[in-house]
VEXPABA-221211 format. One line per 3 residues: number of its first residue (from 1); their letters; for each residue x, y, z of C-alpha. Coordinates in nm, 4 decimals. Layout:
NUM	a	X Y Z | ...
***
This chain:
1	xxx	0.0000 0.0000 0.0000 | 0.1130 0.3577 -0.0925 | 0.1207 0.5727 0.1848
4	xxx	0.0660 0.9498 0.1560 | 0.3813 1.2250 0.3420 | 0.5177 0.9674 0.5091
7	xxx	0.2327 0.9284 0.7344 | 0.0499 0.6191 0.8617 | -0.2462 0.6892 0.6332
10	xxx	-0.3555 0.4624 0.3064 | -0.4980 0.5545 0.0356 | -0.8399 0.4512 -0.0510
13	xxx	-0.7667 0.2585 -0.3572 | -0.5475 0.1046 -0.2106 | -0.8314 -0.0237 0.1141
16	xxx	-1.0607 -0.1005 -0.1438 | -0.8739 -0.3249 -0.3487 | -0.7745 -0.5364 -0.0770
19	xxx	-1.1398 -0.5650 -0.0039 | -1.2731 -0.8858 -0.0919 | -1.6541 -0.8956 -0.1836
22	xxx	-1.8740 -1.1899 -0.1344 | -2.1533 -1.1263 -0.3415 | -2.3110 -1.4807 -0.3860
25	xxx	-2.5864 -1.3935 -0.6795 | -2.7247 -1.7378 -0.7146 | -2.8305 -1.7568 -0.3164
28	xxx	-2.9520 -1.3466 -0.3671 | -3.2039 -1.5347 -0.6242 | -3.2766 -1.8267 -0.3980
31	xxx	-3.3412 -1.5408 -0.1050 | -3.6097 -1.3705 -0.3453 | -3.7567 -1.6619 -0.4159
34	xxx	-3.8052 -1.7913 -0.1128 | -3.9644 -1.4153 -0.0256 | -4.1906 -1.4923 -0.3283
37	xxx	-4.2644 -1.8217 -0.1494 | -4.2787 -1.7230 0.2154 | -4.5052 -1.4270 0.1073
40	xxx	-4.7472 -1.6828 -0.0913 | -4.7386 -1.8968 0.2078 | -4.8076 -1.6952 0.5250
43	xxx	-5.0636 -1.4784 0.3506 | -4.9941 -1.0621 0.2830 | -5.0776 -0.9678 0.6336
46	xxx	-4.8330 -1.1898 0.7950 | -4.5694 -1.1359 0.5144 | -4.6129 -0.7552 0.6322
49	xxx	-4.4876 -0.8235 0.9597 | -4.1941 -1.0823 0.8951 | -3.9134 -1.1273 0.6171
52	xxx	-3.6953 -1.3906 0.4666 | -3.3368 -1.3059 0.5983 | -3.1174 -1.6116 0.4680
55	xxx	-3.1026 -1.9898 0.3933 | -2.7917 -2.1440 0.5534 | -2.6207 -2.4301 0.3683
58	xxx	-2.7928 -2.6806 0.7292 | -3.0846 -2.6256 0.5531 | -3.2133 -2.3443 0.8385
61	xxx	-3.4044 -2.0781 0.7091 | -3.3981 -1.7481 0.9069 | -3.7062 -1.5555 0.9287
64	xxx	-3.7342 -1.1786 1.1049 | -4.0384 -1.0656 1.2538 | -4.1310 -0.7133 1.3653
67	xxx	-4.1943 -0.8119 1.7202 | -4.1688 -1.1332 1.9655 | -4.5182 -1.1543 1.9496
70	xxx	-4.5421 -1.2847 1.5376 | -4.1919 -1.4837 1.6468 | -4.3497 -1.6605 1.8797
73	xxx	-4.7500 -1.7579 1.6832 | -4.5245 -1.8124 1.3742 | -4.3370 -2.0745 1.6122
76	xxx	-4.6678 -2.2392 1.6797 | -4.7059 -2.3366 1.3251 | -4.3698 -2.3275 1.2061
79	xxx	-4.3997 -2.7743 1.0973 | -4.7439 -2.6695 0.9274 | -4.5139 -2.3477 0.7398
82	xxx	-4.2087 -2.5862 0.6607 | -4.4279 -2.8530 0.4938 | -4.5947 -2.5981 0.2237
85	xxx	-4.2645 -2.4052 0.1938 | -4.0897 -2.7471 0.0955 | -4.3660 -2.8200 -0.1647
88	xxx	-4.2821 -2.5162 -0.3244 | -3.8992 -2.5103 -0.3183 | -3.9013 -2.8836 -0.4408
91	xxx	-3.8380 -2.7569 -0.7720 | -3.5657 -2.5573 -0.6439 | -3.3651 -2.8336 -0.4748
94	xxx	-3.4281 -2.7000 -0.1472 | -3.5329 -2.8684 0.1210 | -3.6145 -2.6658 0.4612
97	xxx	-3.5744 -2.8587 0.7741 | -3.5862 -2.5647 1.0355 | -3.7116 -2.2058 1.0129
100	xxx	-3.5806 -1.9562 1.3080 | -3.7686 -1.6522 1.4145 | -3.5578 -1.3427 1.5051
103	xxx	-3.7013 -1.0519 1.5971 | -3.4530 -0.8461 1.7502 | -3.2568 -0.7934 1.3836
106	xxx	-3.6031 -0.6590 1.2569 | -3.4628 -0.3184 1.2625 | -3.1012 -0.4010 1.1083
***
């Protein structure tokens, strides 16, 4: 790195290059689709209160809710959720075998 008057400092081109970025586009598309999914699933007034946050290669998907309140009567029927979500990811190759509720990253 190039530094500038012989002071500690770095230039920014230099910072950014060494930045590596993980942009994974093929799990961004998964992610949307399993919006589109989770959406058609839970029903627009539900949707409006939680969202999709990732898929994790154990087969976990992460779900944030506004509040504790939709965490915990989303828990309630979280089997009943998994079993239409796998029906429609089956053409995807992806099969969900947990879905956590976090509601304290709502506001991330």
């Amino acid at each position: 790195m190039k530094k500038l008057n012989n002071s500690n400092f770095s230039l920014i081109e230099d910072i950014i290059k060494d930045i590596s970025f993980n942009y994974d586009e093929e799990n961004a598309e998964n992610i949307e689709l399993l919006s589109k999914y989770w959406e058609e699933s839970v029903g627009e007034k539900i949707s409006r209160l939680s969202k999709v946050h990732k898929y994790s290669a154990n087969d976990i998907l992460t779900v944030l809710c506004s509040d504790s309140y939709t965490a915990n009567e989303l828990y309630y029927v979280k089997e009943k959720i998994i079993n239409i979500m796998n029906e429609k990811t089956k053409n995807m190759g992806i099969k969900i075998k947990d879905i956590k509720f976090d509601y304290k990253k709502w506001k991330e």
